[in-house]
C-alpha positions in Angstrom: -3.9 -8.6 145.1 -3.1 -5.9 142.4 -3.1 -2.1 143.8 -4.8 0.7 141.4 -4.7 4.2 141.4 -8.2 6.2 140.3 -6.4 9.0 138.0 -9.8 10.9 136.8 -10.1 14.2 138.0 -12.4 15.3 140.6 -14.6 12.3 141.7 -16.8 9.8 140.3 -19.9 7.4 142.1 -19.6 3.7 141.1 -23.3 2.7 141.9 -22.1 -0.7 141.0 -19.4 -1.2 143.9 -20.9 1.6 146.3 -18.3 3.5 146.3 -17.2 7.3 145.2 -13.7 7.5 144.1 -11.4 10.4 144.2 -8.6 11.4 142.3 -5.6 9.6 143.9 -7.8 7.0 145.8 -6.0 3.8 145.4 -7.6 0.4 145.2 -7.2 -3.1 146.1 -8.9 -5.3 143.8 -8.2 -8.5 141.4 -9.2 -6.2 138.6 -9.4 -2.3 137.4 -13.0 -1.4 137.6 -12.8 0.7 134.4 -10.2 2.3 131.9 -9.6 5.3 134.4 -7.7 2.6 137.1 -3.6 2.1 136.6 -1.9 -0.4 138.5 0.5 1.2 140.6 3.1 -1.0 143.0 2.2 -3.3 145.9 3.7 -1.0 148.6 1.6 2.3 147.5 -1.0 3.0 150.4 -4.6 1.9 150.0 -6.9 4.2 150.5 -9.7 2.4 149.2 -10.7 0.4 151.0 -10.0 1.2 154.8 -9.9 -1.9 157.4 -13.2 -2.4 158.6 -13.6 -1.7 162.3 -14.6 -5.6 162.7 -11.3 -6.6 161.4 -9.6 -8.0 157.7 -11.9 -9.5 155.8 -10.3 -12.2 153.5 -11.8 -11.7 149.4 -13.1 -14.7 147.9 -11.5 -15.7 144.6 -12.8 -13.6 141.8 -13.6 -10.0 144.2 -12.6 -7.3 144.8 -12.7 -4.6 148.0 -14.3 -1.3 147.8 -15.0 1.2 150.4 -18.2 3.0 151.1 -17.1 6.4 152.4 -20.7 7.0 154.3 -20.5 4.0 156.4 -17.1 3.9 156.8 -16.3 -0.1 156.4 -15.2 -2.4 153.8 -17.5 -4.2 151.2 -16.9 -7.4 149.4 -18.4 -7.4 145.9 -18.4 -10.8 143.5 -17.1 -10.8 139.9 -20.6 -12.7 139.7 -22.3 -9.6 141.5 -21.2 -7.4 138.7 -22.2 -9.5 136.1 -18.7 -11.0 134.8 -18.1 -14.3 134.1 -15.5 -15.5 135.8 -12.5 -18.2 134.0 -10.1 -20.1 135.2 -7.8 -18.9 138.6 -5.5 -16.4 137.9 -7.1 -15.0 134.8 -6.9 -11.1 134.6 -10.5 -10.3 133.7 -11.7 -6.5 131.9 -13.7 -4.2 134.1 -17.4 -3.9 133.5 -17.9 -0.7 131.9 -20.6 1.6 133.1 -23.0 3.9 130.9 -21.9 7.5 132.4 -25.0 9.1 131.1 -23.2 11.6 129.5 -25.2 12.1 126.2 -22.4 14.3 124.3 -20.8 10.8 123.5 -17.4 11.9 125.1 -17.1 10.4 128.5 -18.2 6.6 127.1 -16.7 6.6 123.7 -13.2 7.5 126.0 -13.8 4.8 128.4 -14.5 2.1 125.7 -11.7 3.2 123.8 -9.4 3.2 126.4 -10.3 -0.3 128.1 -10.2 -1.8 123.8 -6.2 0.0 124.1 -5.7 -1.8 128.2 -6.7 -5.0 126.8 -8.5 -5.4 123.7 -11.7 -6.3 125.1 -14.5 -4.0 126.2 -17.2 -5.7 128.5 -19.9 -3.2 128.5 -22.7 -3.2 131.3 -26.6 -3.2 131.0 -27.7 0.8 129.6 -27.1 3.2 127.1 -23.7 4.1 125.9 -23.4 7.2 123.9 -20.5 7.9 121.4 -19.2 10.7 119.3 -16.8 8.8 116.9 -16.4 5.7 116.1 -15.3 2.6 118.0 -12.4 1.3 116.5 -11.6 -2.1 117.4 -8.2 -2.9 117.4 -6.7 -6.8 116.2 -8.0 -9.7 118.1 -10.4 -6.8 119.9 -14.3 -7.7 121.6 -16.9 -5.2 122.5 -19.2 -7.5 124.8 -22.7 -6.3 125.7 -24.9 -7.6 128.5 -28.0 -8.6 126.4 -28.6 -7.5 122.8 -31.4 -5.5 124.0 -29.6 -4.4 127.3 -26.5 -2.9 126.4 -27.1 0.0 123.8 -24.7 1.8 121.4 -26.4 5.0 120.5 -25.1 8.1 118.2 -25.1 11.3 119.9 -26.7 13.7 118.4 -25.5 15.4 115.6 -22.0 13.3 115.5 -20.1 12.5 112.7 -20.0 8.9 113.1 -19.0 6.8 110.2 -19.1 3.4 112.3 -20.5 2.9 115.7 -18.6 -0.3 115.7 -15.3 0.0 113.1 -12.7 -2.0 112.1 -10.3 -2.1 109.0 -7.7 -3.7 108.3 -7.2 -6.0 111.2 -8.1 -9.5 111.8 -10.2 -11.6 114.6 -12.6 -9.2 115.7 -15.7 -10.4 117.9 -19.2 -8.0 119.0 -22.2 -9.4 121.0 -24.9 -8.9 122.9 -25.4 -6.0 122.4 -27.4 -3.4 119.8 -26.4 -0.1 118.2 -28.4 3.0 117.6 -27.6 4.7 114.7 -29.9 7.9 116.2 -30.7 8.6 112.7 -33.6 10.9 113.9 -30.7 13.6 115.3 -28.4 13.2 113.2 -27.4 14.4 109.7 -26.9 11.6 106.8 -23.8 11.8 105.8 -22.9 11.4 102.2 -18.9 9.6 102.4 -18.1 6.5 101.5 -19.4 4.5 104.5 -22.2 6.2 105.2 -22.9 5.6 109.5 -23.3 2.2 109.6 -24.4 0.3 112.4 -21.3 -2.4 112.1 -18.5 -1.3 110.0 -15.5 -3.3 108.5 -13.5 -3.6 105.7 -10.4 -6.4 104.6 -11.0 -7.9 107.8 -10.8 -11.6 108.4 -12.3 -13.6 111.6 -15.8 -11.8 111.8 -17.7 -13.1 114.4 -21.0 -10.9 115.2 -23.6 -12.9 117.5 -26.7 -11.9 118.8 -26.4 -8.3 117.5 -29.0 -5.9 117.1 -28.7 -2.9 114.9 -31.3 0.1 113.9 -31.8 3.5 113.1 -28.9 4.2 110.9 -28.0 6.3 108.0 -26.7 3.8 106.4 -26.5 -0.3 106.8 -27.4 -1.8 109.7 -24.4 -4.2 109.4 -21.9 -3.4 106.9 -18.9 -5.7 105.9 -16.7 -5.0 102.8 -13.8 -5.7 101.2 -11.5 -4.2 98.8 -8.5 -6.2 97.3 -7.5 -9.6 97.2 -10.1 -11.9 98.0 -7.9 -13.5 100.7 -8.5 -9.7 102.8 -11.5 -11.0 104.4 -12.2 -14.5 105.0 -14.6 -16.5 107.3 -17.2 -14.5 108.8 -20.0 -15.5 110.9 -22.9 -13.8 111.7 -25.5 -15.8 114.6 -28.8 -14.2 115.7 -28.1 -10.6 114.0 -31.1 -8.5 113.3 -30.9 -5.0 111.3 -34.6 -3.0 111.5 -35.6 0.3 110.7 -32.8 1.5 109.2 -32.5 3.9 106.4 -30.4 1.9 103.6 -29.9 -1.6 103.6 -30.2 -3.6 106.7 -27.4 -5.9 106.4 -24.9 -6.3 103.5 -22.1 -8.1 102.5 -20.1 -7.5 99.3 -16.7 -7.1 97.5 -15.4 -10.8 97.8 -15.9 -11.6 101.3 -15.2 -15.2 101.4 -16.5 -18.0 103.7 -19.3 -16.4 105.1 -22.0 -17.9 107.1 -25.9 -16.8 107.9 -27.3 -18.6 110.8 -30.5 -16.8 112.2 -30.1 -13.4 110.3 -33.5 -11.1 110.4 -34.0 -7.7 108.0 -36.9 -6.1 108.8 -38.7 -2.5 107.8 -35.2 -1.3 106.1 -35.4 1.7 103.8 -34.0 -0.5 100.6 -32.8 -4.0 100.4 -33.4 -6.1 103.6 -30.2 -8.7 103.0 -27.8 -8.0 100.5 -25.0 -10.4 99.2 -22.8 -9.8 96.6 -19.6 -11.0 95.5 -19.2 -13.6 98.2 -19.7 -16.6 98.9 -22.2 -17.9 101.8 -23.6 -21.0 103.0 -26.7 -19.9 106.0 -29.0 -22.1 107.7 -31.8 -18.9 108.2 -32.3 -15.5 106.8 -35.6 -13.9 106.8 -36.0 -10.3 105.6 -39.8 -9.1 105.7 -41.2 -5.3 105.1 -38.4 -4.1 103.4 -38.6 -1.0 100.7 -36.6 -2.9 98.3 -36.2 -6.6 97.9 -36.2 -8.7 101.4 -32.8 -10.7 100.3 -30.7 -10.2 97.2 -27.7 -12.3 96.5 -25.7 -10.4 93.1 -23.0 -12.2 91.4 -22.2 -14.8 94.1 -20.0 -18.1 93.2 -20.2 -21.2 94.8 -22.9 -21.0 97.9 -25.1 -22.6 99.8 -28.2 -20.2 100.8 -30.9 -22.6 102.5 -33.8 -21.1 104.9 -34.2 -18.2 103.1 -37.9 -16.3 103.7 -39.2 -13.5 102.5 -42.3 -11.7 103.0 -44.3 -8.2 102.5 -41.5 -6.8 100.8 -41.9 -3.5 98.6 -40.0 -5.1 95.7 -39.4 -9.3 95.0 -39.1 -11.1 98.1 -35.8 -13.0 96.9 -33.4 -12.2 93.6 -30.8 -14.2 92.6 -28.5 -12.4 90.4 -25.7 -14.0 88.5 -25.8 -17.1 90.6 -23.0 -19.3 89.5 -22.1 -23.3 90.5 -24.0 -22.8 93.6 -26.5 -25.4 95.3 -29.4 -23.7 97.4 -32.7 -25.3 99.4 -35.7 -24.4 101.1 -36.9 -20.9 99.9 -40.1 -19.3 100.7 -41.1 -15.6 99.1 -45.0 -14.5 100.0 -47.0 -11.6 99.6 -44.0 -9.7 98.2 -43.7 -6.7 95.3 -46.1 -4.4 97.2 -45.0 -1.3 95.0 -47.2 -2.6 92.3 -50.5 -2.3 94.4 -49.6 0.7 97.0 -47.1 2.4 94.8 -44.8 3.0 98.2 -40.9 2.1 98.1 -37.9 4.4 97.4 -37.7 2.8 93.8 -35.0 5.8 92.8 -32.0 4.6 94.7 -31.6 0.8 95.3 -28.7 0.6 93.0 -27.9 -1.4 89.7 -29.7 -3.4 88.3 -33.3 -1.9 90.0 -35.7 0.7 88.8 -39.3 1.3 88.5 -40.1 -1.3 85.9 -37.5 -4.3 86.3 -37.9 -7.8 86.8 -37.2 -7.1 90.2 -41.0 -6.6 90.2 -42.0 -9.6 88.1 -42.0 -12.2 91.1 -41.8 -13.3 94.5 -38.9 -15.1 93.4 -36.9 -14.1 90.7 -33.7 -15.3 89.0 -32.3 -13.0 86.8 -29.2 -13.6 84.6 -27.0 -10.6 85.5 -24.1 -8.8 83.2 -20.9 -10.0 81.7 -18.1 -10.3 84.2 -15.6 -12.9 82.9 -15.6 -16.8 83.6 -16.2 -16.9 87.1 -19.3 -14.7 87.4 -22.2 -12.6 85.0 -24.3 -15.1 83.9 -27.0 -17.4 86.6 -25.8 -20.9 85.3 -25.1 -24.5 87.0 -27.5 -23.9 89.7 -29.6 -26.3 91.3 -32.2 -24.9 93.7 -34.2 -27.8 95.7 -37.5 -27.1 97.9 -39.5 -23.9 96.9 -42.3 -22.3 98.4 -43.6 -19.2 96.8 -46.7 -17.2 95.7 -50.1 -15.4 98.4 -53.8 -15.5 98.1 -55.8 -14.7 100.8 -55.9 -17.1 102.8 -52.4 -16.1 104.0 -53.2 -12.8 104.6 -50.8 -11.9 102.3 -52.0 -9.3 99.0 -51.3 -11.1 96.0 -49.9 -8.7 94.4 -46.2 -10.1 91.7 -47.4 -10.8 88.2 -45.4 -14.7 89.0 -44.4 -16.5 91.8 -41.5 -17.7 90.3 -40.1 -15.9 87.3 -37.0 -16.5 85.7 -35.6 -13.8 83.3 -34.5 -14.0 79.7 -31.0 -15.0 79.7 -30.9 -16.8 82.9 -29.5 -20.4 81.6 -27.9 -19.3 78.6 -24.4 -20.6 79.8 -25.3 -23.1 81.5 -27.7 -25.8 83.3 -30.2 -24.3 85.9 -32.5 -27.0 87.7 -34.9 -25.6 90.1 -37.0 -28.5 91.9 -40.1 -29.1 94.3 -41.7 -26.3 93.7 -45.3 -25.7 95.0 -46.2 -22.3 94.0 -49.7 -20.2 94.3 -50.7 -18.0 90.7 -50.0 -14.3 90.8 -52.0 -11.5 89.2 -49.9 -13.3 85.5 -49.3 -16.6 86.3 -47.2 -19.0 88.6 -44.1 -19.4 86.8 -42.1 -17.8 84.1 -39.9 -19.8 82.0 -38.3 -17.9 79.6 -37.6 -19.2 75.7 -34.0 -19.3 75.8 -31.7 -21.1 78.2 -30.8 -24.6 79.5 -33.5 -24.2 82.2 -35.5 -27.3 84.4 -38.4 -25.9 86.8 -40.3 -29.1 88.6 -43.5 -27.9 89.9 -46.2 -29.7 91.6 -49.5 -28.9 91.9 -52.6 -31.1 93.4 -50.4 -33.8 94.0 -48.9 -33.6 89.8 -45.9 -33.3 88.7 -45.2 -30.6 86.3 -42.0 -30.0 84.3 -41.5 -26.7 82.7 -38.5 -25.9 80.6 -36.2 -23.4 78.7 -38.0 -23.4 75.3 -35.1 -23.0 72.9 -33.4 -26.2 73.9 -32.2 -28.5 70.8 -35.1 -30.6 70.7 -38.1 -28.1 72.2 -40.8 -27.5 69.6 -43.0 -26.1 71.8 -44.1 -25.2 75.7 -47.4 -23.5 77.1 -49.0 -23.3 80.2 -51.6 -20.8 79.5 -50.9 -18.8 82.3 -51.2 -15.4 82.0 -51.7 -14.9 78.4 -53.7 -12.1 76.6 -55.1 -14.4 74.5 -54.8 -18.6 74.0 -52.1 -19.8 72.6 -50.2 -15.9 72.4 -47.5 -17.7 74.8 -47.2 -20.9 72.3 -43.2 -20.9 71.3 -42.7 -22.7 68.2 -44.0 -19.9 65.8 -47.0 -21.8 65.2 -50.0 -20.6 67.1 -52.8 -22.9 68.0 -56.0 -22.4 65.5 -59.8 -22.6 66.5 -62.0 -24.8 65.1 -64.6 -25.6 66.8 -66.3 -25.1 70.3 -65.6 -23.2 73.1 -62.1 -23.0 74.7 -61.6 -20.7 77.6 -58.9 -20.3 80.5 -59.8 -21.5 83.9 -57.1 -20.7 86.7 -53.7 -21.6 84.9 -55.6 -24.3 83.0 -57.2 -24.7 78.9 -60.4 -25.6 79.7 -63.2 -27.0 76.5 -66.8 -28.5 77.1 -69.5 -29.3 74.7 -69.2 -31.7 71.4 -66.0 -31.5 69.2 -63.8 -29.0 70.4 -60.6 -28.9 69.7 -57.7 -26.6 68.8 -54.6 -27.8 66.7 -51.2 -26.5 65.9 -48.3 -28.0 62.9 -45.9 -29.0 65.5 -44.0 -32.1 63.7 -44.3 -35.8 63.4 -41.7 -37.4 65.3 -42.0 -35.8 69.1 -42.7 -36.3 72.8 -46.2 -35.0 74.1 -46.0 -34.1 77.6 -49.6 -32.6 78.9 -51.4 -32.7 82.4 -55.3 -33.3 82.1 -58.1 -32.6 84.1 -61.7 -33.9 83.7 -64.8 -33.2 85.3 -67.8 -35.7 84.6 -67.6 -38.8 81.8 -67.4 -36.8 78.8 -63.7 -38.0 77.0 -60.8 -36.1 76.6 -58.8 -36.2 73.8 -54.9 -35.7 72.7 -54.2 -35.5 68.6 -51.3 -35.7 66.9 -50.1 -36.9 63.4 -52.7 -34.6 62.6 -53.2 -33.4 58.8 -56.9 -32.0 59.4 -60.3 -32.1 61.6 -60.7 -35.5 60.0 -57.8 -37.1 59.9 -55.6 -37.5 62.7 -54.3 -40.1 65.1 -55.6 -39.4 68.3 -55.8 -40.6 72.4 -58.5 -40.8 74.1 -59.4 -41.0 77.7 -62.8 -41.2 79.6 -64.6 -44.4 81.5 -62.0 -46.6 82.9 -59.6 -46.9 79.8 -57.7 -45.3 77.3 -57.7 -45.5 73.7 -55.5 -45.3 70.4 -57.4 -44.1 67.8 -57.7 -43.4 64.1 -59.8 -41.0 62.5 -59.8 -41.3 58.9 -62.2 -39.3 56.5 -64.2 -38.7 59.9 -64.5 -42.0 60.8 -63.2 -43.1 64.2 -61.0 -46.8 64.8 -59.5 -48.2 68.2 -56.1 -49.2 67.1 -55.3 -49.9 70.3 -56.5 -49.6 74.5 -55.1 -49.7 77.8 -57.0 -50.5 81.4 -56.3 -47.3 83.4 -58.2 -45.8 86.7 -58.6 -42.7 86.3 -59.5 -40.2 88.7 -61.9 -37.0 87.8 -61.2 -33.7 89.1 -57.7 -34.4 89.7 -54.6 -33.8 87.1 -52.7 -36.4 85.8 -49.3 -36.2 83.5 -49.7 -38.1 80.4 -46.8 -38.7 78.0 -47.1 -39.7 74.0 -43.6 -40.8 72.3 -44.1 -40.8 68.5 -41.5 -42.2 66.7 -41.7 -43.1 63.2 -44.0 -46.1 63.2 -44.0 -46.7 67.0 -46.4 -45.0 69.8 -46.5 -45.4 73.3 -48.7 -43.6 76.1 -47.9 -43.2 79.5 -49.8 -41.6 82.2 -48.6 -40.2 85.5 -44.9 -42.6 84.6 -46.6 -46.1 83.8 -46.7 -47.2 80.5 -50.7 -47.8 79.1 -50.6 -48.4 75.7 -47.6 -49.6 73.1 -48.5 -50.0 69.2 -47.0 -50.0 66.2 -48.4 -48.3 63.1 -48.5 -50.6 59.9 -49.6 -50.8 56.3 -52.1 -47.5 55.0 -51.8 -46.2 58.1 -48.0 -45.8 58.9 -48.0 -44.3 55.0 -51.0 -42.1 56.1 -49.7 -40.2 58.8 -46.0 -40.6 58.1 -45.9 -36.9 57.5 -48.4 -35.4 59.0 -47.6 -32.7 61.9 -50.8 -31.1 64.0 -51.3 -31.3 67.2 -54.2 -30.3 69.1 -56.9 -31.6 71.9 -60.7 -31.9 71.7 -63.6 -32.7 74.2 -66.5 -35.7 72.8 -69.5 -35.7 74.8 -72.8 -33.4 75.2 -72.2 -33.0 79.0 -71.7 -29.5 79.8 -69.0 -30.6 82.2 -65.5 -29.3 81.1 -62.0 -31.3 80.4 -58.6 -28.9 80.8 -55.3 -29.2 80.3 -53.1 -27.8 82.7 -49.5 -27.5 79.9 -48.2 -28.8 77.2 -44.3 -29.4 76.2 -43.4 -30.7 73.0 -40.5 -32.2 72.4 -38.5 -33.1 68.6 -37.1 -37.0 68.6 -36.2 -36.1 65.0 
C-alpha cells in the first residue's frame, strides 16, 4: 500500500475519514485523500495510522487506513463509504475532494486545481465549493460532482471570474453532476470578452457536459465557442444540461462548432435568448426553453441539422426562430403562448443582438422562419428545408395568453433560393392569423385543421395567380395577391374565425383571375342552402359555375341569368365540417375533386366552349333564403397556361 505525506501547514479535520491531519503526518492508504497528500517511499514511518491495540487489521481492496487521534485506534473506511466508485484492481483512483467552507474562493479553487494538475480528474464531494478564478481544465481533464444539485460551483463574491469551468484550446474534456453558481447577486458584471460564464470553452473538441446545472451568471449559463477552422471544435454533447436564471443567454453555442448534439437540454427564466445556435451544426432529441426575455430557442445561420423536440413556451419574444436555415431536415416542434412583450411590454428588447429589436419579426410568431443576410453559398438565406410535425399557436384553454399576431409566420425572403416544405402543421389563430406565407419564395406549408388538409404556398411562384386565407386582413380581399382584389356584388360577406363567411340569396364576390387554372378552396356549410364556386366568369350572369348542397354536386352554366346542369356528381357531404375541393380548367376540359377523389369530369362543346373561352372571374356565391351561412376557409389559384 502507497505511503503519503500530509504537506499543508498547521492541521486540517477530515470529517469524512475521522481523522485530523498534521503537517508531516504520513498515511497509508490506496489513494491520496486530496491534492495536499504526496507519495513519499515505502520505508518512511507511518504515523497515520498507529496499530490498533487489538492487533493489524488487514484493508479490504479499495480502503484505506486512517487514524482517529481521540480514540487512539485504527479505522477502516470503504472507497464505497466515501462515495467513489471503485474500477477494476489495481486502478489508482482521485481523492474525493471536500468543500473547505472557505468562502474567499482560495482554499477550494487550490485544491481542485491542484488534484486537475495530479491527475486530470477532479472528483468533487456533496457541498458548496467556492472559487476565486477560474477552473481551467487541462487535456483529457473531468471535474465530477456528486449530484447536479449536490455538488455546487459558486463565485465568491466580488471575483473576477471569467469561467467557473474553463477550457481553451485543449481537447476531450468531461463535467458532470454537478451545478455552477455564477453568484451574480455579489458580483460585478464584467464587460470582457467572455463575460462569467457558467461553462466556458473555446476550439475545443470532445465536449461532453451531462447532467449539468448552471444559474446565476453574468453571462451564459453554458458557453461554447469557437474561433478558426471549423475542425477546432468538433463533436460535443450536451445530456440533461439545464441553464436558469441567468443574466444573458442560458445556453449558447456558436462560431462553427461542428457535430453537436442536444439530448434533454432546458432554458428557463434567462435574461435574453434561452437556447442559442448559431453557426453549427446540431442534431438533438429535446430542447425546451420556457420564460425566457428573449426568444426560448434560436438557431442563426446553421447548415445541415437535425433539431427535433424542440418546445417552447411563455417566452418574452418568439418561442422558436430559425434564421438562415440551410439543407437541414427538422421534426416535432411545439411554440405556445410565446411573444409576451407585445401584451406586458416586459423583456430587455435593447440588447439581444442582431437581427432583434423592438419591432422585428421576432415578434410576429410563435414560430418564425426568417430568411437571414447574405453570407456566401453555404449560409444567408433559409432554403432546402423541410420541417415535419408542427405544433404551434394558445388560446385559453391552455392557459397560455394568446398573445403573437401568427402562430407560424414565415418572413419575406425566406425561400427565395431555394425549396422550403414545412408539413403537419396543426396550428391555433393568433391576435392576426395562423400562418403567414409570404408572396415571394419557393415555400410549401401543409396545415390541417378539423381533420382538412390545407396547402398554403409562396405566392410568386411561376404558375401562382393568387392565394388568400382571410386571416388577419383589414378588410376582405386586402391580402388577395394577384393585383386583382375581389369586388362586391351582392349580399353580405363577413369574416368568421380565419374563414369567408356569406348567407342569404345571391352573394357572391368575384375577381379576373384567368381562364386556364387550378381552383384549390376548403368549404364549409351550415344547413341545406348551396354553395357555390365560379369561374370562366365574364359577369353576375354569365359564368360557369359548381355547385354543392343536398347529396350532389353540380356543373353548371349560367347564361343571360339562366341556370343549366351541364354535368353532376353523387357526393356525401358532410355540414359543418371543411372539405378541400379542387377545379382544373383547361381549355375545354373541367374536372372537380373534393377532399382528393375525382366527382365530376366534362368537356365543354359547341356555344359554350366559344362562350367562356376567354372569360377570367372567379368568385363564390350562397343560393338559398336560409339564414344559415356557407365559408370558405382559402383559396389558391393556380395558372396551367
Amino acid at each position: 500500500m502507497a505511503k503519503w505525506q500530509f504537506n499543508r501547514p498547521g492541521s486540517w479535520d477530515y470529517a469524512t475519514l475521522d481523522i485530523r491531519a498534521t503537517f508531516g503526518d504520513v498515511l497509508e492508504a490506496d489513494f491520496a485523500p486530496d491534492a495536499w497528500w504526496d507519495e513519499v517511499d515505502e520505508s518512511t514511518p507511518a504515523t497515520i495510522p498507529a496499530t490498533p491495540s487489538s492487533g493489524v487489521i488487514e484493508p479490504s481492496q479499495f480502503s484505506l487506513q486512517a487514524y482517529d487521534r481521540g480514540l487512539n485506534h485504527g479505522v477502516w473506511k470503504s472507497l464505497y463509504d466515501l462515495g467513489l466508485v471503485p474500477g477494476a484492481p489495481g486502478v489508482r483512483f482521485a481523492g474525493q475532494i471536500q468543500p473547505s467552507g472557505d468562502t474567499s474562493g482560495m482554499t477550494d479553487r487550490l485544491a481542485i486545481m491542484a488534484e486537475l494538475a495530479r491527475c486530470g480528474v477532479a472528483h468533487l464531494a456533496p457541498g458548496r465549493f467556492y472559487i476565486n478564478d477560474d477552473l481551467l481544465v487541462p487535456e483529457g481533464g473531468a471535474i465530477i460532482g456528486s449530484g447536479c444539485f449536490a455538488t455546487v460551483i459558486t463565485v465568491a463574491a466580488d471575483a473576477n471570474v471569467h469561467g467557473i469551468i474553463w477550457a481553451t484550446d485543449v481537447d476531450n474534456i468531461h463535467a458532470a453532476d454537478l451545478a455552477v453558481d455564477g453568484n451574480a447577486d455579489n458580483t460585478n458584471s464584467f464587460t470582457g470578452t467572455y463575460p462569467r460564464a457558467g461553462i466556458f470553452t473555446r476550439r475545443v473538441s470532445n465536449v461532453v457536459l451531462s447532467n449539468v446545472y448552471a444559474t446565476n451568471t453574468w453571462g451564459a449559463g453554458v458557453y461554447l465557442i469557437n474561433s478558426g477552422a471549423e475542425t477546432n471544435s468538433r463533436n460535443t454533447e450536451l445530456t440533461n444540461v439545464t441553464a436558469q436564471a441567468c443574466k444573458s443567454d442560458g445556453i449558447k453555442v456558436s462560431n462553427a462548432i461542428r457535430d453537436v448534439f442536444y439530448n434533454g437540454v432546458y432554458a428557463r427564466d434567462n435574461g435574453r435568448h434561452g437556447v442559442v445556435i448559431d453557426h453549427s451544426e446540431a442534431s438533438s432529441s429535446e430542447i425546451i426553453a420556457n420564460a425566457n426575455a428573449g426568444v426560448g430557442i434560436y438557431v442563426r445561420n446553421v447548415y445541415s441539422h437535425n433539431l427535433k423536440g424542440l418546445t417552447a413556451k411563455r417566452n418574452q419574444l418568439a418561442g422558436i426562430v430559425g434564421w438562415a436555415l440551410t439543407r437541414s431536415m427538422d421534426s416535432s416542434w411545439v411554440a405556445q403562448g410565446n411573444c409576451l412583450h407585445l401584451t406586458s411590454g416586459e423583456g430587455a428588447i435593447s440588447d439581444l443582438g442582431e437581427p432583434f429589436d423592438s419591432t422585428g419579426d421576432h415578434l410576429k410568431g410563435d414560430i418564425v422562419i426568417m430568411a437571414g443576410a447574405a453570407e456566401g453559398a453555404s449560409y444567408g438565406s433559409t432554403r432546402h428545408l423541410a420541417l415535419a410535425g408542427v405544433v404551434a399557436g394558445s388560446d385559453s384553454e391552455l392557459g397560455y395568453s394568446r398573445a403573437a399576431p401568427y402562430a407560424l409566420y414565415i418572413a419575406d425572403g425566406v425561400g427565395a433560393r431555394g425549396s422550403v416544405a414545412i408539413t403537419g402543421v396543426v396550428a391555433q389563430a393568433g391576435t392576426e392569423g395562423r400562418i403567414r406565407v409570404p408572396e415571394t419564395g419557393d415555400i410549401y406549408v401543409e396545415e390541417f385543421v378539423d381533420g382538412v388538409r390545407y396547402v398554403h404556398r409562396g405566392r410568386d411562384a411561376a404558375d401562382l395567380l393568387a392565394y388568400d386565407d382571410w386571416s388577419g386582413r383589414d378588410a376582405i380581399g386586402a391580402g388577395m395577391t394577384s393585383g386583382q382584389a375581389w369586388i362586391q356584388t351582392t349580399g353580405t360577406w363577413t369574416r368568421v374565425r380565419d374563414l369567408l363567411s356569406g348567407s342569404g340569396s345571391s352573394t357572391y364576390l368575384t375577381a379576373a383571375l384567368g381562364a386556364d387554372l387550378r381552383l384549390d378552396v376548403t368549404w364549409e356549410t351550415q344547413d341545406s342552402d348551396t354553395m357555390a364556386l365560379l369561374f370562366r366568369g365574364i359577369d353576375q350572369n354569365n359564368h360557369l359555375w359548381v355547385a354543392l348542397g343536398g347529396t350532389g354536386m353540380q356543373l353548371r352554366k349560367r347564361v343571360g341569368g339562366t341556370n343549366t346542369t351541364l354535368a353532376e356528381g353523387a357526393l356525401a357531404w358532410t355540414t359543418n365540417t371543411r372539405h378541400r375541393v379542387t377545379v382544373t380548367v383547361d381549355g375545354a376540359e373541367i374536372t372537380v375533386a373534393v377532399d382528393g377523389a375525382e366527382v365530376i369530369a366534362h368537356t365543354l362543346t359547341g356555344g359554350d366552349e366559344t362562350t367562356f373561352a376567354s372569360a377570367d372571374r372567379v368568385g363564390y356565391k350562397v343560393l338559398g333564403a336560409n339564414s344559415g351561412q356557407a365559408a370558405i376557409g382559402h383559396l389558391t389559384a393556380q395558372s396551367l397556361a
